[in-house]
C-alpha angles and dihedrals in degrees: 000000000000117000089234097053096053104044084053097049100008119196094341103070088072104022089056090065095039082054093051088044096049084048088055094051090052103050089052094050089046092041100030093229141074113270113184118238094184091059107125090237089056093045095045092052127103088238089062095042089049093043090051088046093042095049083045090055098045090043084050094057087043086058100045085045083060093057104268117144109269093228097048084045098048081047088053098045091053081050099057091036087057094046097044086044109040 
C-alpha cells in the first residue's frame, strides 16, 4: 500500500474489505449460497454500517497495539468508516 494512503486510512483501508470478505465466506458456508455483501440494500443497512464501524474500530486498536499514535489511529479509522460508508 502507498505510504500515503496508509498513513491517511491505516490498516483499515484494506482490513475493512478482508473483513467484509471473510463475512461473506462465512455466510455462504453457514447458508449454502452466495449471498452479496456489495448489493446497495446491504451497503446502505445499518448491519452493514455497524459491521464497517465496528472492523475500523478494531484495525485502528490493532494499530495503536502496534505501536501507532491513538489519535492518528482513531483519524484513520473515521476516514475509512466515511469512505467505506459514503
Amino acid at each position: 500500500m502507498e505510504p500515503d494512503r496508509w498513513a491517511e486510512y491505516g490498516p483499515g483501508a484494506v482490513g475493512v474489505g478482508w473483513d467484509m470478505g471473510l463475512l461473506g465466506l462465512a455466510r455462504h458456508v453457514e447458508l449454502g449460497i452466495a449471498t452479496p455483501l456489495e448489493t446497495p440494500e446491504w451497503s446502505a443497512s445499518d448491519e452493514a454500517k455497524a459491521f464497517i464501524a465496528g472492523s475500523s474500530e478494531l484495525w485502528a486498536e490493532a494499530a495503536i497495539a502496534s505501536g501507532d499514535d491513538p489519535d492518528a489511529a482513531a483519524a484513520a479509522a473515521a476516514r475509512t468508516t466515511a469512505a467505506y460508508t459514503g
